[in-house]
C-alpha positions in Angstrom: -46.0 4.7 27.6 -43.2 2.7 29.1 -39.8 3.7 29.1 -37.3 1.7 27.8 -34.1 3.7 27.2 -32.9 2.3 30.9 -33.3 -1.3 30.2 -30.6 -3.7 29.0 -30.7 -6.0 26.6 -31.4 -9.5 27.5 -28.1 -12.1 27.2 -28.0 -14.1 24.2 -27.6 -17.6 25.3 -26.0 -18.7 21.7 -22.2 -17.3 22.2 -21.4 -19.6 18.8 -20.7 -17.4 15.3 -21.0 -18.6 12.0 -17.8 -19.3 10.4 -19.0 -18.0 7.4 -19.3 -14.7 9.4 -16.2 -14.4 10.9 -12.6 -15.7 10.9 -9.3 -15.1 12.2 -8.6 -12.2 9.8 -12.6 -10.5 10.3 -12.1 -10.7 14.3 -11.7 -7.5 16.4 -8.1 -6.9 17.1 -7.9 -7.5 21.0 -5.1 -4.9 20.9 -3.8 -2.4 18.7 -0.3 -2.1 18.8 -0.1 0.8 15.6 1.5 4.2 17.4 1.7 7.8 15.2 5.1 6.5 14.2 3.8 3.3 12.7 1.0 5.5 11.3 3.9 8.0 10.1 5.9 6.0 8.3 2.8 3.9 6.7 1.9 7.3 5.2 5.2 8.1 4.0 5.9 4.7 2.0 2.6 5.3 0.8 2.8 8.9 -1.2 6.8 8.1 -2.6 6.5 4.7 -3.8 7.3 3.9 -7.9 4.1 5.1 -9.3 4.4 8.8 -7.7 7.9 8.8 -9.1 6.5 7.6 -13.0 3.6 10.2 -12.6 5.8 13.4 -11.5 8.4 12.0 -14.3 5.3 12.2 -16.4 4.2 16.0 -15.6 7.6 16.7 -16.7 6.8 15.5 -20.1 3.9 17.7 -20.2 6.0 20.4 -20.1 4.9 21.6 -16.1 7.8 23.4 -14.5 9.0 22.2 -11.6 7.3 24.7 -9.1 3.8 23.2 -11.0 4.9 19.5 -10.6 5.7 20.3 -6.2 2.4 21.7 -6.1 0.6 18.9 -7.7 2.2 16.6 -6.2 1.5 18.3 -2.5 -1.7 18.5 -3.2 -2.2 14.7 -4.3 -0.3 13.9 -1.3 -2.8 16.0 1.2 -5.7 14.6 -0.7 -4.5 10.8 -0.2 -3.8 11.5 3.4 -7.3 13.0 3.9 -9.1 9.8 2.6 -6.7 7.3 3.7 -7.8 8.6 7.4 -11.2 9.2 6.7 -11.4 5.3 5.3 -9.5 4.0 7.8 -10.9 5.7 11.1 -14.3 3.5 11.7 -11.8 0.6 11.7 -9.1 2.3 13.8 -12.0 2.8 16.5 -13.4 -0.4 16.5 -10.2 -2.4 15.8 -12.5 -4.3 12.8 -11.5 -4.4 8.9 -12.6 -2.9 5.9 -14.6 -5.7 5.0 -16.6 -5.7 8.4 -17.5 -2.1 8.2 -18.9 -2.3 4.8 -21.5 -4.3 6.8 -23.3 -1.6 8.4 -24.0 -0.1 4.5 -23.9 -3.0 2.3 -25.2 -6.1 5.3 -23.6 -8.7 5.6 -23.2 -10.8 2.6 -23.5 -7.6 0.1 -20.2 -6.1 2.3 -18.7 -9.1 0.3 -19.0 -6.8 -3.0 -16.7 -3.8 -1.4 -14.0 -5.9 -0.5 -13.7 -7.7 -3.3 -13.6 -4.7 -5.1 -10.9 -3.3 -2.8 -9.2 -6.5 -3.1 -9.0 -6.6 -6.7 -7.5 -3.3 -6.3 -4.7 -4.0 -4.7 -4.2 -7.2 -6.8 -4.3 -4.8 -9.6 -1.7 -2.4 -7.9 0.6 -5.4 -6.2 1.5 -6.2 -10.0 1.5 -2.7 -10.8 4.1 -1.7 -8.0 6.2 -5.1 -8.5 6.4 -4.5 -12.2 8.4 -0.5 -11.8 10.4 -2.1 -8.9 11.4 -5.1 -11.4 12.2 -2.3 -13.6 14.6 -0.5 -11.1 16.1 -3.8 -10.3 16.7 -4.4 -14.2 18.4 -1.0 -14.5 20.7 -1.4 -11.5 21.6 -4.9 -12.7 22.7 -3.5 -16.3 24.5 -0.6 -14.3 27.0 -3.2 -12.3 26.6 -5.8 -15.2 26.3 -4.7 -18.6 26.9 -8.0 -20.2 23.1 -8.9 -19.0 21.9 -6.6 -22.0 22.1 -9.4 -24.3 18.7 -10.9 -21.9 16.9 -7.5 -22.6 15.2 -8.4 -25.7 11.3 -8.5 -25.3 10.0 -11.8 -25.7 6.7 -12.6 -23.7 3.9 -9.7 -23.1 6.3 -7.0 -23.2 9.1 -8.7 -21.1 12.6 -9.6 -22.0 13.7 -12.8 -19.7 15.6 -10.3 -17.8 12.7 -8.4 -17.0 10.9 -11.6 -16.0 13.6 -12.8 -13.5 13.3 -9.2 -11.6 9.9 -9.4 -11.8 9.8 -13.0 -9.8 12.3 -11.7 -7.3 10.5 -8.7 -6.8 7.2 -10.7 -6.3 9.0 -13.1 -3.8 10.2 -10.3 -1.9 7.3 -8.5 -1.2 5.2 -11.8 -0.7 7.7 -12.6 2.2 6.7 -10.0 3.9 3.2 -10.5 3.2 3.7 -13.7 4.3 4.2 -13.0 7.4 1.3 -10.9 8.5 0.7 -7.4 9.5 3.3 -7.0 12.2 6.1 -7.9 9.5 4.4 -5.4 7.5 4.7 -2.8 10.2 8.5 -3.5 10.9 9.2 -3.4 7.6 7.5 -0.2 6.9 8.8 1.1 10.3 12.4 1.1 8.4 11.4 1.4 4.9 9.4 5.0 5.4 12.0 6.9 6.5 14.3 5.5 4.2 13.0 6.6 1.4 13.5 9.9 2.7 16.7 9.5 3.2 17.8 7.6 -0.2 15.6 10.8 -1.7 17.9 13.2 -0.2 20.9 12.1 -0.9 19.9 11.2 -4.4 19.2 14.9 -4.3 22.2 15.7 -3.2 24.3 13.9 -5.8 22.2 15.6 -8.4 23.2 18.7 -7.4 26.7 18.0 -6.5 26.4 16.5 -10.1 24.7 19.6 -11.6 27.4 22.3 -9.9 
């Protein structure tokens, strides 16, 4: 039998792609520019956001102490870290997205079905996230400006007209940044991972100082 392991492929003469294939945003990235740091910080604004805040809030309700609700919440942390790397390490190696590894599993027009799933998730969780920061916003504007309570009177799914104008600025914010792609999404998570941190601590601080 003939050995073929040490033979190379023939060329293809047809260097054209379909565009239905690939695009700007399905392209390999010719150089990846994300260090540890960028990493880092992607990580931390991912485990504190709103919805880790409402959900240790929440174990406190359930009557956990607060040694259970650390734990829990390390643990949840560790596990989201895990995953995160383990779903994002084919496309750190390769430099390719989501959508284009789902190719090897689900070929090329089913990998269409995972990433709209995964995009419909974080539809789901953009509204999600800009509806507890609209909340914040509402609560820091009634703080410095208590005369807005008279907007705060539900009036359309749930929402007072308050609500709804921190909601649109909240939106607007975060689609700015969108806006501009993934290396305004990596400055701005350069700065805003580490500063939860520090807002945390000091919050914890006055609490204490507060407390005693």
């Amino acid at each position: 039998m003939p050995n073929y392991s040490n033979v190379s492929p023939a060329p293809r003469s047809d260097t054209h792609y379909s565009p239905r294939l690939t695009n700007k945003d399905l392209a390999p990235v010719p150089h990846q520019s994300w260090s540890w740091y960028n990493i880092f910080s992607f990580w931390m604004s991912d485990v504190h956001s709103m919805g880790g805040y409402v959900v240790a809030a929440s174990f406190f309700t359930l009557g956990l102490a607060s040694w259970q609700v650390l734990i829990c919440l390390l643990v949840g942390i560790c596990i989201v870290q895990l995953c995160a790397n383990l779903v994002a390490k084919p496309s750190q190696m390769t430099g390719v997205p989501y959508a284009v590894i789902c190719r090897q599993a689900f070929g090329v027009f089913g990998a269409n079905i995972p990433a709209v799933i995964r995009g419909l998730i974080a539809f789901a969780w953009y509204g999600i996230q800009t509806w507890l920061a609209s909340n914040a916003l509402l609560l820091v504007l009634l703080k410095f400006w208590p005369s807005l309570s008279s907007l705060t009177q539900p009036s359309w799914l749930g929402l007072s007209l308050l609500g709804w104008i921190c909601f649109g600025i909240m939106w607007l914010l975060q689609a700015a940044v969108f806006w501009h792609g993934m290396n305004a999404i990596k400055r701005f998570i350069d700065i805003a991972g580490p500063a939860v941190y520090i807002v945390m601590l000091a919050l914890a601080g006055w609490i204490v100082y507060k407390r005693f």
